[in-house]
C-alpha positions in Angstrom: -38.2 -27.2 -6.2 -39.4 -24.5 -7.9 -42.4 -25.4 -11.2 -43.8 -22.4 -13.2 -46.5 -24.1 -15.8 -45.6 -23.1 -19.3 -48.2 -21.1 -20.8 -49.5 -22.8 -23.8 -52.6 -24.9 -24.6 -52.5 -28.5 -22.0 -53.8 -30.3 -25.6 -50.3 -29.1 -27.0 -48.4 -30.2 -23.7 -49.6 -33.3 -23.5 -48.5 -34.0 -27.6 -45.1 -32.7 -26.4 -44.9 -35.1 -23.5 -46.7 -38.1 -25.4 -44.0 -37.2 -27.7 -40.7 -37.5 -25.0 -39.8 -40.9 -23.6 -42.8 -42.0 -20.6 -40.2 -42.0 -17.9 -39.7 -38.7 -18.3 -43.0 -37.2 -18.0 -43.9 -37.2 -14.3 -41.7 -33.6 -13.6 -44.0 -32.1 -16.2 -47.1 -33.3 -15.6 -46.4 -32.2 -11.8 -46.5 -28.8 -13.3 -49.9 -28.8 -15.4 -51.4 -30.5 -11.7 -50.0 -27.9 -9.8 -52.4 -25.3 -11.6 -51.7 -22.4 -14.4 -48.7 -19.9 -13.2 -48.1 -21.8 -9.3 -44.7 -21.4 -7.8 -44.1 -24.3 -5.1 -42.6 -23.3 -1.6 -38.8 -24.1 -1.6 -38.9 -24.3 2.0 -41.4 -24.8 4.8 -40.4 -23.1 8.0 -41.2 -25.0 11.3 -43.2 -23.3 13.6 -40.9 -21.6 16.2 -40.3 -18.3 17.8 -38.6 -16.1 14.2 -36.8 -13.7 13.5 -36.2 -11.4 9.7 -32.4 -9.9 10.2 -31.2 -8.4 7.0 -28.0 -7.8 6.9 -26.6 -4.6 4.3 -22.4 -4.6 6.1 -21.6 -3.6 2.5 -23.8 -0.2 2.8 -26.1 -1.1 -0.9 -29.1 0.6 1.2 -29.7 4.5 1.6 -31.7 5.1 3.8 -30.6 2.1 6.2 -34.7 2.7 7.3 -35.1 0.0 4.0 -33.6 -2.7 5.8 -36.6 -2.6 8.2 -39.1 -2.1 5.2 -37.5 -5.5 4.3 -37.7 -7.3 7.3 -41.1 -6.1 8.5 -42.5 -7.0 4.9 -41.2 -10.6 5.2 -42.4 -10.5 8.7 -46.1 -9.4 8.2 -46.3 -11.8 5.2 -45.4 -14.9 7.2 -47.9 -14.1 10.3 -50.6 -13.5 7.9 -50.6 -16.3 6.4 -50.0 -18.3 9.5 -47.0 -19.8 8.4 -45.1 -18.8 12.0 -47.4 -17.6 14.9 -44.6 -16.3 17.2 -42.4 -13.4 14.8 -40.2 -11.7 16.8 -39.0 -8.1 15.9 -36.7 -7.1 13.6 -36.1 -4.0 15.2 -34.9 -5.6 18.1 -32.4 -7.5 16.2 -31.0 -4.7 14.5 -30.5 -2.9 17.6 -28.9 -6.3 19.0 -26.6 -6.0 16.0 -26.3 -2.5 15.6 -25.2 -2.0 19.4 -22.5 -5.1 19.5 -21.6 -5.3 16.2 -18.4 -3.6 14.5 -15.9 -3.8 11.6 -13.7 -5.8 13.9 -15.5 -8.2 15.4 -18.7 -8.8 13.7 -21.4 -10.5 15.6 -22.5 -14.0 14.2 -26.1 -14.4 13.2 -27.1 -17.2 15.7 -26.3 -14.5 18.4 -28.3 -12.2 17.1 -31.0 -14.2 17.4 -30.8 -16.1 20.6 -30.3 -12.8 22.3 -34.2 -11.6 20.8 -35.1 -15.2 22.0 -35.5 -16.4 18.3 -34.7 -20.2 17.7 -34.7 -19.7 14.0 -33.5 -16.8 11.9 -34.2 -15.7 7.9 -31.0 -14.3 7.5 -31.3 -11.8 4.6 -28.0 -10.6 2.8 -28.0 -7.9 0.8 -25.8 -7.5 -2.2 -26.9 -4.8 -4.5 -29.3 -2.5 -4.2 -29.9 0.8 -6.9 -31.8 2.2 -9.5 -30.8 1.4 -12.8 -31.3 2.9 -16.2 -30.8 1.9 -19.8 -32.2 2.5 -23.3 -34.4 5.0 -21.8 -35.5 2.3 -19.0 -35.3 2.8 -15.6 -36.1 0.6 -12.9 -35.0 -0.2 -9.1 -33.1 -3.3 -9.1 -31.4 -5.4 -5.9 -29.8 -8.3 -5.6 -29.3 -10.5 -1.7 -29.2 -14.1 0.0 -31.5 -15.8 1.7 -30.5 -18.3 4.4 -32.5 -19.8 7.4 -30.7 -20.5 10.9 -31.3 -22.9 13.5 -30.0 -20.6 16.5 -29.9 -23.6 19.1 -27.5 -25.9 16.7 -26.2 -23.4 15.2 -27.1 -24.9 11.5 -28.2 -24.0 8.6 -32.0 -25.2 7.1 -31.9 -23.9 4.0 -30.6 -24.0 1.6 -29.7 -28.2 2.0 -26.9 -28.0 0.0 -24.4 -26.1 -2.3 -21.6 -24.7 -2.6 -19.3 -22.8 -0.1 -17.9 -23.2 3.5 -19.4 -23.4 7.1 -23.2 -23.4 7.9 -24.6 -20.0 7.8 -21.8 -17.7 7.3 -21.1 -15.3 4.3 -19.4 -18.2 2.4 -21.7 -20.9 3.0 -24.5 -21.3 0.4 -27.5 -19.3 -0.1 -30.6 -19.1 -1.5 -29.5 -16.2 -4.2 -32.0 -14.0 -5.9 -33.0 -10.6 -8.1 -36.1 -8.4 -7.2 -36.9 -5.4 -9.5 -39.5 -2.9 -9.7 -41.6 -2.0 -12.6 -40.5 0.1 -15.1 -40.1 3.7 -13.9 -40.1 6.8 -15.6 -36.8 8.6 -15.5 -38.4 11.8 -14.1 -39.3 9.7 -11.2 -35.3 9.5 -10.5 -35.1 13.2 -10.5 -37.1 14.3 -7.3 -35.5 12.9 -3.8 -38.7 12.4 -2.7 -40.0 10.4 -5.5 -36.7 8.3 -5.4 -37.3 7.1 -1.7 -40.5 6.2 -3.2 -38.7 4.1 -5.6 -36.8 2.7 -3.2 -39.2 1.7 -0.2 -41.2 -0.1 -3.5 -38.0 -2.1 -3.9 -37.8 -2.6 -0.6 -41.2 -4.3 -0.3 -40.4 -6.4 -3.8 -37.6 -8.0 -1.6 -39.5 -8.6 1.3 -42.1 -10.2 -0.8 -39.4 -12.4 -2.7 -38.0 -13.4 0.2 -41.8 -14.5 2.1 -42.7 -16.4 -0.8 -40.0 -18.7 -0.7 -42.0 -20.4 1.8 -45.5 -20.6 0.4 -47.2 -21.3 -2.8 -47.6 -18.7 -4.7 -49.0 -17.7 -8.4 -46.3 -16.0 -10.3 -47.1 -12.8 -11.5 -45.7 -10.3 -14.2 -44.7 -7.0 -13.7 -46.0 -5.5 -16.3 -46.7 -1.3 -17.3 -44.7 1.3 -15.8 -44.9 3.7 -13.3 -45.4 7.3 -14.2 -44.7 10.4 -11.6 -47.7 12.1 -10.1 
């Protein structure tokens, strides 16, 4: 489970919790010990041969290079940190996918990744994926799914639980979440070249959304916004 520590003063926490019934205080205090702004893995990935496969069927992503941005970002991430020492390509498995894969018969995920020789697969889906603008505010915003696959017993590791059908297909639960950019200047939408910049930035903000769901992390705040140079 997920604990940010709420930023005020631990003098004033500990009156609130001296305050709540004693029972009740062991889920906060977990998040004062677990230091000032610390995010707590949701998931710790066993150490097998892995593979990132993002999956954009519904076409959010222009260029379709971003989906490799994606995967190599999560990829990089996880073998830096030594959290899995054998990553397998994610080129290959897009080529697996892309070669066998079609509106008719679309290949299942645990394929994809027994054919690279994967035994476990973060099975990224992508839902949205665009630069939005408002009051004068622009940003690049995506939304996507996160599941992990066991390829030999063809289950699902994470999430546990939730709602839906079937282990690891498009109905069955997922881990569900946002990533955004900073705040962009609109003239930075303008230029085709300074919107793929946008864009691969996005791109890496998912990646990095997606790694750190399996690793302590500080959280962090987007703050400023990003000007064209």
């Amino acid at each position: 489970m997920m604990r940010t520590s709420l930023l005020i003063s631990a003098t004033a926490l500990w009156a609130i919790l001296l305050m709540t019934a004693g029972c009740n205080i062991v889920g906060p205090v977990a998040a004062v010990v677990a230091g000032p702004g610390s995010i707590e893995a949701e998931y710790r990935l066993e150490d097998r041969p892995t593979v990132v496969f993002v999956d954009d069927r519904k076409n959010t992503m222009n260029p379709i290079a971003l989906r490799r941005v994606i995967a190599d970002r999560v990829t990089e991430e996880l073998m830096r940190r030594n959290l899995v020492t054998q990553m397998i390509s994610p080129t290959d498995a897009m080529n697996y996918a892309a070669a066998h894969d079609s509106a008719k018969n679309v290949i299942p995920v645990d394929v994809v990744g027994r054919a690279v020789g994967a035994e476990q697969v973060i099975f990224i889906e992508m839902l949205g994926f665009a630069d939005q603008t408002a009051e004068q505010r622009s940003r690049g915003v995506a939304s996507f799914q996160v599941r992990v696959i066991d390829v030999e017993n063809r289950e699902r590791l994470f999430p546990t639980s939730g709602n839906g059908e079937g282990n690891f297909g498009s109905s069955a639960p997922a881990r569900f979440l946002n990533a955004n950019t900073r705040d962009i200047s609109p003239e930075m939408l303008q230029s085709r070249a300074l919107r793929t910049q946008v864009r691969e930035m996005l791109a890496n903000e998912v990646g990095d959304r997606v790694a750190k769901l399996f690793y302590k992390h500080e959280a962090r705040d987007l703050g400023g916004r990003l000007e064209p140079r």
